[in-house]
GULOTI-45967 format. One line per 8 residues: number of its first residue (from 1); their letters; for each residue x, y, z of C-alpha. Coordinates in Angstrom, 3 decimals, padded with zeros to 6 digits. Example, Ala and Ser with C-alpha at 12.3 -4.5 7.8 and 13.67 -1.06 7.14 Angstrom:
2
1	AS	012.300:-004.500:007.800 | 013.670:-001.060:007.140
END
This chain:
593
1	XXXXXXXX	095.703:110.884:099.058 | 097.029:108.101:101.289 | 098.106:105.064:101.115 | 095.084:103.124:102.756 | 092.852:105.551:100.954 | 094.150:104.452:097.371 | 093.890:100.929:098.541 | 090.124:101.246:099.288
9	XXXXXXXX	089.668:102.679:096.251 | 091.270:099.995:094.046 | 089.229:097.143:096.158 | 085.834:098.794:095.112 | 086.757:099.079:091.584 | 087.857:095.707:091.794 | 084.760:094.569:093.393 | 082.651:096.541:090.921
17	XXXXXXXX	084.596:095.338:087.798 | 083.823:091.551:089.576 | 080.245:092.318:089.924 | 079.928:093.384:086.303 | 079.334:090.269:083.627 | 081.549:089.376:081.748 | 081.341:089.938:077.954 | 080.209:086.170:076.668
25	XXXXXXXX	077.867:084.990:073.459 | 074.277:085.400:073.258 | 074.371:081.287:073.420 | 076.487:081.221:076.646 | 073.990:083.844:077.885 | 071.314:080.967:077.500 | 073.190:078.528:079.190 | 073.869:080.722:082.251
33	XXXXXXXX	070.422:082.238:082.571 | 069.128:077.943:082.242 | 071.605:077.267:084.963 | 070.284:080.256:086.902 | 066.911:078.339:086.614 | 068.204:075.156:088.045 | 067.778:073.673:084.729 | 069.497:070.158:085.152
41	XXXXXXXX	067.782:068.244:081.604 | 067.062:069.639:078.219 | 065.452:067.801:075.850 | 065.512:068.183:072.368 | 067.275:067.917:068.833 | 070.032:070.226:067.172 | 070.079:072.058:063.719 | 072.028:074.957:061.737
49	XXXXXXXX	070.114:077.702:063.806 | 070.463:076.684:066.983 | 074.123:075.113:066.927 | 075.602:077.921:068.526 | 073.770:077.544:071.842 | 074.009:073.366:071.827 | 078.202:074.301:071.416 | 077.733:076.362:074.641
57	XXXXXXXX	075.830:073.776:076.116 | 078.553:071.310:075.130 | 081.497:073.555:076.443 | 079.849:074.344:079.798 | 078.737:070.592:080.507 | 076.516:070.787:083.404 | 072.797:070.583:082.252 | 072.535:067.179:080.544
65	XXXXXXXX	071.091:066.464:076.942 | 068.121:063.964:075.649 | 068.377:063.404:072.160 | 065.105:062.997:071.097 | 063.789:060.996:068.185 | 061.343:063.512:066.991 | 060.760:067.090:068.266 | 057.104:066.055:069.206
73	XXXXXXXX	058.330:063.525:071.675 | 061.219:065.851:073.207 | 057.695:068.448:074.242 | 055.710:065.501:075.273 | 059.181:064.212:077.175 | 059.393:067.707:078.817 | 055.499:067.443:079.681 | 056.282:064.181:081.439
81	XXXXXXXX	058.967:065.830:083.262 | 056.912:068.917:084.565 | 053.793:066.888:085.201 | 056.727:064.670:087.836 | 058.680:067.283:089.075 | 056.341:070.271:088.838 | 058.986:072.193:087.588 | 059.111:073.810:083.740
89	XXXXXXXX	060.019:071.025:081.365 | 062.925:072.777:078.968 | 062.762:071.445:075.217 | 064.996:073.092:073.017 | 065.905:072.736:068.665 | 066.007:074.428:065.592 | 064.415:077.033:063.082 | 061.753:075.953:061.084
97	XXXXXXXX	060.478:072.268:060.918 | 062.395:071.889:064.255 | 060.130:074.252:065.579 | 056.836:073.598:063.832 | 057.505:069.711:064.924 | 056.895:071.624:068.648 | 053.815:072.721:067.694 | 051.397:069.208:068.858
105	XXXXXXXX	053.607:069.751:072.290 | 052.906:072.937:072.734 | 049.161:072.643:071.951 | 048.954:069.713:074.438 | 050.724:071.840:077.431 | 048.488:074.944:076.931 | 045.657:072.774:076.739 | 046.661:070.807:079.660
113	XXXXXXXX	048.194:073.617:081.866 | 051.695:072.293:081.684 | 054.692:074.461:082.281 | 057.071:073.974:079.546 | 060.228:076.922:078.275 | 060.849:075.757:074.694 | 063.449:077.617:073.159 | 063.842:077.306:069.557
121	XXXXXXXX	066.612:078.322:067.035 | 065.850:081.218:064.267 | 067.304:082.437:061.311 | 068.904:085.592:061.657 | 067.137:088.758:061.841 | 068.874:090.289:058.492 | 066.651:087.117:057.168 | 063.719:087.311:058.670
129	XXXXXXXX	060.740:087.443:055.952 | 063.012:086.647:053.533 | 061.305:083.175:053.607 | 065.104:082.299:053.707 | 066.062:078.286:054.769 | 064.207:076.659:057.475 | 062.669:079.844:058.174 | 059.073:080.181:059.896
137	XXXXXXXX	057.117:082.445:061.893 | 057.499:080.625:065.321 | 056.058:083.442:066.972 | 052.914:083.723:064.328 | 052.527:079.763:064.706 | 052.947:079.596:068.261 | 050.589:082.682:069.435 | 047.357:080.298:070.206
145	XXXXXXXX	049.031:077.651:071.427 | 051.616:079.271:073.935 | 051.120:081.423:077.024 | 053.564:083.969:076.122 | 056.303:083.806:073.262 | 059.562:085.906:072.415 | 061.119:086.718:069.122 | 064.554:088.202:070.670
153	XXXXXXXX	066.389:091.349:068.419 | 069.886:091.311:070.434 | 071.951:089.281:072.583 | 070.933:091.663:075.241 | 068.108:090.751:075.662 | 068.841:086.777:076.347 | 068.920:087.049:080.477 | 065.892:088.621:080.698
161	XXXXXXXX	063.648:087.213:078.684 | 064.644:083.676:079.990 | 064.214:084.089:083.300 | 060.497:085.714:082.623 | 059.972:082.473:080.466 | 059.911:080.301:083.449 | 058.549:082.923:085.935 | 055.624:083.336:083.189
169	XXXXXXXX	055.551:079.069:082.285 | 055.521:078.013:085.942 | 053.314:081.419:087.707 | 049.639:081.802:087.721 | 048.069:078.969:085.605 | 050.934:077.163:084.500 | 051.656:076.718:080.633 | 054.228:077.175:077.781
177	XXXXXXXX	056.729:079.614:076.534 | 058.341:079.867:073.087 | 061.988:081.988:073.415 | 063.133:081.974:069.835 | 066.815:083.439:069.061 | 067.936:084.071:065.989 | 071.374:082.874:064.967 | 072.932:086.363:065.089
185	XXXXXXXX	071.546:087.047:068.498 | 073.382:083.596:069.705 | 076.337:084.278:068.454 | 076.797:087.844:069.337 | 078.288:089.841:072.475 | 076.852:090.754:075.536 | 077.331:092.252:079.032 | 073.751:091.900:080.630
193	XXXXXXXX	073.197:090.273:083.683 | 070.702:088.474:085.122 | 067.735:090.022:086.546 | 067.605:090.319:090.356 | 063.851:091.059:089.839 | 060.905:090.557:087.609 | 058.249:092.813:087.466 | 056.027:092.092:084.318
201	XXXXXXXX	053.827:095.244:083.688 | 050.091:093.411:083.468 | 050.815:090.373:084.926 | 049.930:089.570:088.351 | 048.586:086.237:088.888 | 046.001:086.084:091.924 | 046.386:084.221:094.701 | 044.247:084.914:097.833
209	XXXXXXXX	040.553:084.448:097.235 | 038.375:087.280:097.855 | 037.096:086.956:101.633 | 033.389:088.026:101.171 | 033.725:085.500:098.097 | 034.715:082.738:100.029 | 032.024:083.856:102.640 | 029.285:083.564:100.258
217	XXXXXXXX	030.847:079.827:099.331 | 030.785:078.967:102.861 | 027.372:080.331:103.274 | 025.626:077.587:099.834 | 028.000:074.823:101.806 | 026.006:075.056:105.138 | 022.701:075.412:103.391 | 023.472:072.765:100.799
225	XXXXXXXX	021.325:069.311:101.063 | 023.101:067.366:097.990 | 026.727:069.047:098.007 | 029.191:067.800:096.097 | 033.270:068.487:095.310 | 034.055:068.443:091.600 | 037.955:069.072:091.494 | 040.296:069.301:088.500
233	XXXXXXXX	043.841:069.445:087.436 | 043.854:072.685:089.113 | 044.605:070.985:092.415 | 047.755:069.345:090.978 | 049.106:072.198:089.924 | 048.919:073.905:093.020 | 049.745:071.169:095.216 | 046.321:071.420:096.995
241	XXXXXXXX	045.853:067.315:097.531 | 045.926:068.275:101.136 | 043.977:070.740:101.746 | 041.229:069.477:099.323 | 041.016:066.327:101.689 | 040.831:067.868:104.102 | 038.137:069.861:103.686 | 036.796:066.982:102.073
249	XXXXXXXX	036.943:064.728:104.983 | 035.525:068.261:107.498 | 032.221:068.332:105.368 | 031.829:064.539:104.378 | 030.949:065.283:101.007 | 031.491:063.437:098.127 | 034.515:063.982:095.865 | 034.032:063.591:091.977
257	XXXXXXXX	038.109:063.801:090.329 | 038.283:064.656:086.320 | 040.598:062.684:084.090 | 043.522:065.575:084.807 | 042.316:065.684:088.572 | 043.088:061.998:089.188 | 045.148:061.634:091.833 | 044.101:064.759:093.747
265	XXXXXXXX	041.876:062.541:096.115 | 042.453:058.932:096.840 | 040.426:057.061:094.611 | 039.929:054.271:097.254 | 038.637:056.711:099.671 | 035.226:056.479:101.238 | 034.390:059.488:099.715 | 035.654:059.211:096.371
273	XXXXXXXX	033.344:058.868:093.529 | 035.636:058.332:090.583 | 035.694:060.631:087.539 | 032.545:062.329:085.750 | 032.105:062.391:082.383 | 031.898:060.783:079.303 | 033.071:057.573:080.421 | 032.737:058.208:083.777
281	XXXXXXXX	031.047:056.532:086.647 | 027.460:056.358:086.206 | 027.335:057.189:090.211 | 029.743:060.213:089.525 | 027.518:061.600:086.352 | 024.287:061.265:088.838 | 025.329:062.915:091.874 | 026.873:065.853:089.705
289	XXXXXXXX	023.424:066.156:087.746 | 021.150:066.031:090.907 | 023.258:068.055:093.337 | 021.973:071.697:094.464 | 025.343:072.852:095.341 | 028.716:071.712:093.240 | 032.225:073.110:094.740 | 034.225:073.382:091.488
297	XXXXXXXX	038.107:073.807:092.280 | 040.572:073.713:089.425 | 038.812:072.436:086.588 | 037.603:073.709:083.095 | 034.425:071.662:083.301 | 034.865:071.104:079.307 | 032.525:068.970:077.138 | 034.307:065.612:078.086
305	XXXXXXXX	032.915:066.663:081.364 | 029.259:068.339:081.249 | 028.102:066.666:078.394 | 025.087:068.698:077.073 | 025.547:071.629:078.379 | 021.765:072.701:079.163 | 021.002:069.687:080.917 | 024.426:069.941:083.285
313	XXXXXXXX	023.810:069.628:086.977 | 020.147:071.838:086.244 | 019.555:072.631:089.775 | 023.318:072.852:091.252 | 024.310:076.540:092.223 | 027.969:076.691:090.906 | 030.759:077.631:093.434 | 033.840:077.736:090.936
321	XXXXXXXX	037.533:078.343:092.156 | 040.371:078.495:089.368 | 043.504:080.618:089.164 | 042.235:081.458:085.652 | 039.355:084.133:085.726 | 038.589:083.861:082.042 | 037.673:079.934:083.135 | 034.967:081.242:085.139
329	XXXXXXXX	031.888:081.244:083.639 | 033.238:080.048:080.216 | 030.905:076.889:080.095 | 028.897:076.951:083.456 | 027.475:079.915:084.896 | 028.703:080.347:088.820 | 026.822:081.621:091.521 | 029.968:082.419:093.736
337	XXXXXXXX	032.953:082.883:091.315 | 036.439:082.834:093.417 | 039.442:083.752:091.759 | 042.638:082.557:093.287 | 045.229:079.487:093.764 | 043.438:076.610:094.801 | 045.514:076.327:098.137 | 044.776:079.283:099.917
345	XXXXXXXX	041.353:079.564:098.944 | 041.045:075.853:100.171 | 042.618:076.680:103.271 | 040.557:079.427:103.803 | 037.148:077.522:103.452 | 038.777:074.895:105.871 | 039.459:077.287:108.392 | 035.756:078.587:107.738
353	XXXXXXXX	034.144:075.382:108.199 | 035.859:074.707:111.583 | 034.340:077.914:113.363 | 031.053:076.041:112.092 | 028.732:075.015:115.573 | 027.711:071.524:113.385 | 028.530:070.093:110.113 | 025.303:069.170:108.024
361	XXXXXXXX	023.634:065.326:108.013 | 024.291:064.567:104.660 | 022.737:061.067:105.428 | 019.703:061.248:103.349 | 022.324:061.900:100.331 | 024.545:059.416:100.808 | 022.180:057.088:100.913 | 020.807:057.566:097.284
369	XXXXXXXX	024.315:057.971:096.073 | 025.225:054.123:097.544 | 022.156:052.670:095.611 | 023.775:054.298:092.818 | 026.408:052.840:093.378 | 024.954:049.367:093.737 | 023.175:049.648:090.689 | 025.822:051.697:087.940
377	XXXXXXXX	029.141:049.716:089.585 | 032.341:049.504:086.880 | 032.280:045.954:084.966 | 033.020:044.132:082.260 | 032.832:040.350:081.230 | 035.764:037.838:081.183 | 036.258:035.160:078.518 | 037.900:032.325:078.893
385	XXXXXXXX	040.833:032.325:075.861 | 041.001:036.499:075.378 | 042.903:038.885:077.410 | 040.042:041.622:078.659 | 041.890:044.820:078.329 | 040.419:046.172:082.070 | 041.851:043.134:083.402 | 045.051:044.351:082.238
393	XXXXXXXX	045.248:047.616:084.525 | 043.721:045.409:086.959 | 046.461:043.657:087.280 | 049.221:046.336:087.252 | 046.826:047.868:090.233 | 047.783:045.027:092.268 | 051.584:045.129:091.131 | 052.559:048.648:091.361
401	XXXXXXXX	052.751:050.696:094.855 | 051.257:054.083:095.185 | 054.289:055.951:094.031 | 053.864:054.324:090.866 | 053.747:056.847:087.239 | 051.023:055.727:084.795 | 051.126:057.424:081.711 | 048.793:056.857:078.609
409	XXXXXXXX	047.997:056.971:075.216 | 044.629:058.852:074.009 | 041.737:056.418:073.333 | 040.202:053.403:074.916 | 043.325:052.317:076.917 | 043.325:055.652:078.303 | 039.680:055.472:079.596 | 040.250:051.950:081.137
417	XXXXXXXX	043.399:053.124:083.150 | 041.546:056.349:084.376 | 038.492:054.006:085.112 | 040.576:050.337:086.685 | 043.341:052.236:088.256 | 043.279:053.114:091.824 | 045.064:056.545:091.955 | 045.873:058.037:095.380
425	XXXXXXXX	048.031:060.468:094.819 | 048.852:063.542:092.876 | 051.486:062.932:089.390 | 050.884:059.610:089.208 | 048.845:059.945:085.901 | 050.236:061.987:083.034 | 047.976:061.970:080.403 | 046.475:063.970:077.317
433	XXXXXXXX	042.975:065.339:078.430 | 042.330:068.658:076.028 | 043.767:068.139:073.256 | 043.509:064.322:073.606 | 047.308:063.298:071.944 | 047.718:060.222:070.581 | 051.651:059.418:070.828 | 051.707:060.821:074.310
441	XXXXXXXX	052.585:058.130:076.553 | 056.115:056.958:075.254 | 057.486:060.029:075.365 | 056.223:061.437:078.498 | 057.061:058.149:080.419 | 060.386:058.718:079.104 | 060.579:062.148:080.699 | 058.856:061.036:083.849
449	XXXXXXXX	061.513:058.594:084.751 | 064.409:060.713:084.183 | 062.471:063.145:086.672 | 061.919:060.450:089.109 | 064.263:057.441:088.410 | 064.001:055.846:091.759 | 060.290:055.470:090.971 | 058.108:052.742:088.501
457	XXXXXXXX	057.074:053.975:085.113 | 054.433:052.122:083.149 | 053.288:053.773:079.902 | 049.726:052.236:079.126 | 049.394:052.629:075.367 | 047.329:051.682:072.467 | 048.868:049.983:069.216 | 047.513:053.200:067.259
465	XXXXXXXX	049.150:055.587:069.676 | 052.327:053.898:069.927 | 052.676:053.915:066.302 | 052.542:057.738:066.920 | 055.941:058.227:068.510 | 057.262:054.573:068.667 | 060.642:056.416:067.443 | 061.174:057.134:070.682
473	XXXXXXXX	062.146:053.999:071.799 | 065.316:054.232:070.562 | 065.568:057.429:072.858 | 064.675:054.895:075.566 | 067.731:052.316:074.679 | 070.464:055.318:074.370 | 070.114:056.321:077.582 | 069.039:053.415:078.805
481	XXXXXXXX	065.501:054.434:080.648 | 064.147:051.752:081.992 | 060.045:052.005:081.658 | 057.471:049.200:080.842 | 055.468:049.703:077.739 | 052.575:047.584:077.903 | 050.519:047.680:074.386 | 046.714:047.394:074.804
489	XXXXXXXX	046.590:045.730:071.002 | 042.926:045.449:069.881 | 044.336:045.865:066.135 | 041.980:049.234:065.940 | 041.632:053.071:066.750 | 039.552:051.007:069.468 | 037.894:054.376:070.339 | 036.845:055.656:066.822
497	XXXXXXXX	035.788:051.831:065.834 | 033.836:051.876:069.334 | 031.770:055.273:067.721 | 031.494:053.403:064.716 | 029.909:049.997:066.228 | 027.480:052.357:068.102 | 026.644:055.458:065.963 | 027.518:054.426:062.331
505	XXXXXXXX	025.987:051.224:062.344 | 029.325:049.010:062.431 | 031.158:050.670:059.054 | 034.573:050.734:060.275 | 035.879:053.518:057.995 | 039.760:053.388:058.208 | 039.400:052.393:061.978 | 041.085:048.760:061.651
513	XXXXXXXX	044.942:048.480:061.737 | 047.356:045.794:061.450 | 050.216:046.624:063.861 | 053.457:045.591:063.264 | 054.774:042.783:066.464 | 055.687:044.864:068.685 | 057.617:042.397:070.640 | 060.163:042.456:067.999
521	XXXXXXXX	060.293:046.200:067.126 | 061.423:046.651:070.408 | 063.774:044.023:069.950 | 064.989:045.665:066.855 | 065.327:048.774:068.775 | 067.518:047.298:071.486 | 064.597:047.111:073.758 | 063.323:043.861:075.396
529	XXXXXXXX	059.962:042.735:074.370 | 057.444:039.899:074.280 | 054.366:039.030:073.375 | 050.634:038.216:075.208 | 048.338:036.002:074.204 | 046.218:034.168:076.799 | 044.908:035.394:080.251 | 046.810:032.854:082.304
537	XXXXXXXX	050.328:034.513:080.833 | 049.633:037.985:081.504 | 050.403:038.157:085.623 | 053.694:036.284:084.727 | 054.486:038.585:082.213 | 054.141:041.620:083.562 | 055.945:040.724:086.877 | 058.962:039.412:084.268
545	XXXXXXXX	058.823:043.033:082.566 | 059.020:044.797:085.600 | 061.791:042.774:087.181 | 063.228:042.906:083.644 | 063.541:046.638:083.064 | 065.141:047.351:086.154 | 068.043:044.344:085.827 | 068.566:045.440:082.663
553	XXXXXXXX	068.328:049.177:082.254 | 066.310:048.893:079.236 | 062.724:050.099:078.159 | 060.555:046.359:077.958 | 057.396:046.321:075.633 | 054.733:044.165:076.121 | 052.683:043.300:073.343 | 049.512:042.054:074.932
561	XXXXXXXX	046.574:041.171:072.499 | 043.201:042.149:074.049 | 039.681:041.197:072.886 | 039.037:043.654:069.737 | 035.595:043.912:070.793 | 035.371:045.157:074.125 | 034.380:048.741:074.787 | 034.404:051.635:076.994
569	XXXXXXXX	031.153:051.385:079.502 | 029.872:053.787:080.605 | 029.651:056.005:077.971 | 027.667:059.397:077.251 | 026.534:059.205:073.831 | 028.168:062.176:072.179 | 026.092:065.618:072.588 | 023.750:063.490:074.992
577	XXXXXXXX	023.481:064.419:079.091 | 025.436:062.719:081.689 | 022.391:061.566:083.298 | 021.585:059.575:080.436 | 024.308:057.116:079.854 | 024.719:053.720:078.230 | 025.340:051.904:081.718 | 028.658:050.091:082.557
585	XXXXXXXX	027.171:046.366:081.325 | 028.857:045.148:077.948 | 025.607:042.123:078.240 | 023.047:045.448:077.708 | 024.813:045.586:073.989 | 024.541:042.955:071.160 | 027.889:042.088:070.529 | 028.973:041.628:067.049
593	X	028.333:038.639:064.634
END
């Protein structure tokens, strides 16, 4: 054999013995296959289980480390963070109540269709069943509440199921994914290398619409005399703000947002009805209960949304679009059922509606919906010496700019900044809409600022839901996130006492609260904070907190004190139709005594 033929030789064993992985820990295995995700922030909170990966993660120092207060806020943090970036939020701690403290995230994200990889520590697998310390079934718990979830057997299996974590979390309709490893699996030695490719027997999310589908859609559009656009969350997710303007803007038909669609269509456009619902516009509820032809793209249509269900748009033939077929149908029958990502099918009815000779006058329809809007308009009543908790997002309105992240609470707060704040683009509100979380907003305002620092985050919360998660401030100081908390304080569960007041003729079972001062918790925290009173101090104040949190790198909390009597208008009495709501006039109600 020669010389150069020997050398050859040597270079391709070389080159194979470089192209096989090295031998390394199940825990460095996780760190390499995050890094191979682009995974640049974990958050989360370590334990005995799940030490072995944090020491890789220590060791390797590239993906930087929240932690979190309390596992519940490091999932609502990584929520905030996907909801921003679009990206899977990665939350990662230990066996047993570090992993059942997961479980209100998790629930949220499915709920909400947020892409989240939580990877959670495990005894090891000798111990499994052995009900041995801080064990628990993470897979058993997390089954309903997770798209997919792995209970790994051997370090060999780390790459793999990793990378189909986030290809399953971010693909299709987006939600979580549990990877649990058991100690021995983290600590033990493996070879495997990263998947080049996935290919996930049974999986296949759909994309493209089905043309003769989309036909049939076009077909109820043309014919249509009272069309309207009902668009969801769905939207978001797919980054279909665009297109859904567009086509929006092609047909001049009015556009009716949910709570989790807000955003995906300016809400100061002309054709821009607001959000349906529950407490939704009166003019929204009406045009979605006497159209005959409703273009459904991304969105459940839940209860908070249809109300009683046999009464829901009666004479509306349904065209529904969703990613998720099993969504279809579920709650409202649909004439034309297209299953597919909301972008290309929107694209495709776009390009459908432009070989159109004439778009339909619409005028006769439009001109009912303006007198309902003249006659159902949002408003409330001003007093002289109370803070009106609508003038409060009011005011922010006018403050922020239109890159500006809201996130909320659950309850009346919530309802007031889906209802007083103009939205115009898509990620600007992170909120809990299905499984309706109180506690959300800290931590998710947390998680959207380290996503987008360069941007303004405002956390509109409740003194109920704050008290939720208000450990997370803390988490706020240490790393020194700047975000304005500002506390709609009505000393209540303002949205349970509001049921009361109306339904359960004023007993206010275990509805009233007396919150600590908020102002000086966060002091006590290391936050800034201060307190609001009187109308006349509240532009002042939040200008101050805003400048404030920036200077100073610091989380500010504003403790404003809002009339405890003011309500959510409209509302749909619960298990009532949308067509019948109590109208958006606090006068039309006897106040209390």
């Amino acid at each position: 054999m020669s010389t150069a033929t020997k050398t050859k030789e040597k270079e391709a064993k070389e080159r194979q013995q470089a192209r096989r992985p090295r031998k390394r820990s199940g825990a460095e295995a996780v760190v390499e296959a995050l890094k191979a995700q682009g995974v640049e922030l974990i958050f989360g909170m370590t334990g005995g289980a799940i030490m072995p990966v944090y020491d890789a993660l220590y060791r390797d120092g590239s993906i930087r480390h929240i932690i979190v207060g309390h596992e519940q806020g490091g999932a609502h943090m990584a929520e905030g963070y996907a909801k921003v970036t679009g990206r899977p939020g990665v939350v990662m701690t230990t066996s047993g109540p570090g992993a059942t403290n997961l479980t209100t995230g998790l629930a949220d994200a499915i709920m909400d269709s947020v892409p989240l990889v939580a990877i959670t520590g495990q005894v090891p697998t000798t111990l499994i069943g052995n009900d041995a310390f801080q064990e628990t079934d993470v897979r058993g718990i997390t089954t309903p509440i997770t798209k997919h979830n792995y209970l790994l057997k051997s370090p060999h299996d780390v790459p793999r199921a990793i990378a189909e974590a986030f290809y399953i979390a971010g693909s299709g309709r987006p939600g979580p994914v549990v990877v649990d490893i058991p100690k021995d699996v983290s600590v033990g030695a493996t070879d495997a290398s990263l998947p080049q490719r996935l290919e996930l027997p049974g999986y296949k999310p759909p994309y493209e619409g089905h043309p003769r589908q989309v036909q049939r859609a076009l077909e109820l559009l043309r014919n249509a005399e009272r069309p309207v656009i009902l668009a969801g969350g769905g939207v978001i997710h797919a980054e279909a703000a665009d297109e859904l303007r567009e086509l929006a803007e092609l047909l001049r038909v009015p556009v009716v947002s949910t709570l989790m669609g807000l955003g995906n269509f300016p809400r100061d456009h002309r054709l821009s009805l607001g959000m349906p619902g529950m407490h939704g516009t009166g003019y929204a509820n009406l045009a979605l209960h006497y159209c005959d032809v409703m273009l459904c793209v991304g969105t459940r249509l839940d209860d908070r949304i249809t109300g009683k269900l046999d009464e829901f748009a009666p004479q509306a033939r349904v065209i529904h679009i969703d990613i998720d077929a099993s969504e279809i149908g579920k709650n409202v029958p649909a004439v034309v059922p297209i299953v597919g990502h909301a972008k290309p099918v929107l694209k495709a009815l776009i390009e459908g509606v432009k070989r159109w000779d004439s778009i339909p006058d619409w005028t006769p329809w439009w001109g009912q919906i303006e007198r309902w809007k003249r006659e159902f308009p949002l408003r409330y009543r001003e007093k002289a010496d109370v803070i009106a908790p609508q003038r409060v997002i009011e005011e922010l309105d006018e403050l922020l700019d239109d890159d500006a992240i809201i996130t909320t609470g659950v309850g009346q707060h919530q309802m007031w900044a889906a209802q007083y704040y103009t939205f115009t683009r898509p990620r600007t509100l992170l909120t809990s809409g299905g499984l309706g979380t109180m506690g959300f907003g800290l931590p998710a305002a947390i998680g959207a600022k380290l996503a987008a620092p360069e941007r303004t985050v405002v956390c509109v919360d409740g003194d109920g839901s704050l008290l939720m998660t208000i450990q997370e401030l803390a988490t706020a100081v240490n790393y020194r996130v700047p975000i304005l908390e500002v506390v709609i304080n009505n000393c209540a569960l303002g949205m349970v006492k509001q049921w009361q007041h109306l339904f359960f003729e004023r007993r206010y079972a275990e509805s009233l609260l007396k919150p600590p001062p908020f102002d000086r918790v966060a002091q006590a925290f290391g936050a800034l904070g201060r307190r609001v009173e009187r109308p006349e101090e509240l532009p002042g104040a939040l200008k101050w907190a805003l400048r404030e949190a920036e200077a100073r790198r610091l989380p500010v909390v504003l403790d404003v004190i809002v009339d405890p009597d003011e309500r959510v208008f409209p509302m749909v009495p619960p298990g009532g139709a949308n067509a019948r709501f109590i109208p958006s006039d606090p006068q039309e109600l006897e106040p209390e005594g």
